[in-house]
C-alpha positions, -999 to +999 in steps of 0.1 A: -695+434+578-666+408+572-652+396+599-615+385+607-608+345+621-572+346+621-545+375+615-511+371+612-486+398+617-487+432+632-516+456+643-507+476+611-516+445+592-556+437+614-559+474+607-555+466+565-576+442+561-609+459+587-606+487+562-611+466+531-643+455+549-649+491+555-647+501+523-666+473+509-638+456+493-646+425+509-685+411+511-708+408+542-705+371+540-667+368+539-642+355+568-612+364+567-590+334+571-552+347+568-533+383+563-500+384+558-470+406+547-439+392+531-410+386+552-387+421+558-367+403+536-382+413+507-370+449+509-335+432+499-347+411+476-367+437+454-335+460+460-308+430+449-304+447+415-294+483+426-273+471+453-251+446+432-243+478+411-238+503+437-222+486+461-190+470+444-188+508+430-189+520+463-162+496+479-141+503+451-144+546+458-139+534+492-109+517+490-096+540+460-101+571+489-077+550+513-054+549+489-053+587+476-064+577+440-088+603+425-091+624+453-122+644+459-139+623+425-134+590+450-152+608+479-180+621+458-185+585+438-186+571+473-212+596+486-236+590+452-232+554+460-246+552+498-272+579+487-282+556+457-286+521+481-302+542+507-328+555+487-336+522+463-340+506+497-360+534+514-383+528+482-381+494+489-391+495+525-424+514+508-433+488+486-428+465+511-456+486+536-477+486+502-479+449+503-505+423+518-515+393+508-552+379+522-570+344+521-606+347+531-637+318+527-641+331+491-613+345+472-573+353+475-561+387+474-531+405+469-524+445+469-494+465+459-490+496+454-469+527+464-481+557+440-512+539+427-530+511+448-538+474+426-556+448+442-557+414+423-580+388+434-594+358+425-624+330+437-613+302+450-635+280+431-608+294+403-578+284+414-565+254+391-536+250+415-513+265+438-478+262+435-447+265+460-410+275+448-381+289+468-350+306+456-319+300+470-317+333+491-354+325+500-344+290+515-315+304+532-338+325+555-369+301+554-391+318+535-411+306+500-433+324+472-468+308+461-479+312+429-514+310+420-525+298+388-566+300+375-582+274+358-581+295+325-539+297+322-511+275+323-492+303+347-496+323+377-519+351+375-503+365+410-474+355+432-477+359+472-435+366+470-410+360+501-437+349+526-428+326+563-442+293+569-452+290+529-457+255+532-486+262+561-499+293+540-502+266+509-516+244+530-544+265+542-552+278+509-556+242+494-581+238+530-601+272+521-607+256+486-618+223+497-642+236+523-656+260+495-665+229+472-675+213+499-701+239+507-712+246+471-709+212+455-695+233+425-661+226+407-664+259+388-675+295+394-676+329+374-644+348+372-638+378+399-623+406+379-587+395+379-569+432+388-589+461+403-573+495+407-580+511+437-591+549+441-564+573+448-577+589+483-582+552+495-549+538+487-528+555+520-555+535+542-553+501+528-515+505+524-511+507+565 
């Protein structure tokens, strides 16, 4: 049974990662170094697009109700509005549940999912490097995302997006590596499978 080092975030999170142990996602001999979420943050970030529509629309059916332009249409616009930014967000809020990222002794992990459960992961012994950037809204509230890039592409495979304290997340995967080669005395390992899709009935569980 894997065991968990250090958690970070809620009891909803500790809760994730004993049931990918459980379900033998993770092997006997793995730690589990770090488990995070992304920052709430995200919810507005992933919902940016639908709300830039909606919501000059709906200040406009606003202001065009306070000024007895269109009538009923102006109320009804306005009403399709708030229901449209309520519910991209509501499905943003899911997504953002969906979402973990974990950093054990041996691989990285991410899984997403709100219908249908992925899990991308990847050895550490794999990672060609691991790179930091920051949007402008992401800077503004302190957060980062960390890409990470395999030895067999020039790109990110998977992105850990919108997460706090990236520079200490980087930081300790760049640690986990290093301790890893340390260990094996290897530079190179045998590709995990790269994106897994989980079964149905266990998705709700490792969503939590």
């Amino acid at each position: 049974m894997a065991k968990a080092l250090t958690q970070t975030g809620s009891a909803g999170l500790a809760q994730s990662a004993a049931q990918l142990a459980k379900f033998g996602v993770l092997n006997g001999s793995e730690i589990i170094i770090l488990a995070i979420k992304p920052s709430l943050c995200y919810v507005l970030f992933v919902s940016s697009r639908w709300l830039a529509i909606l919501l000059p629309i709906g200040m406009v059916s606003w202001l065009s109700g306070q000024l007895g332009w269109l009538g009923m249409q102006a109320q009804v616009l306005l009403a399709m509005c708030l229901a449209g930014m309520f519910m991209r967000l509501a499905f943003g809020l899911l997504q953002w549940q969906s979402r973990v990222y974990i950093l054990t002794n041996l691989r990285v992990l991410r899984i997403r999912g709100v219908v249908r459960v992925e899990m991308f992961q990847c050895s550490l012994l794999q990672l060609k490097d691991v790179l930091l950037t920051a949007r402008v809204a992401e800077r503004l509230v302190g957060l980062g995302t960390i890409g990470l890039v395999k030895n067999s592409s020039g790109e990110a495979a998977a992105y850990w997006q919108n997460i706090r304290r990236p520079e200490q997340v980087r930081r300790q995967i760049l640690e986990a590596i290093n301790a890893l080669k340390g260990r094996s005395g290897r530079s190179d390992s045998g590709d995990l499978p790269s994106t897994t899709i989980l079964p149905t009935e266990q998705g709700p569980k490792l969503a939590r």
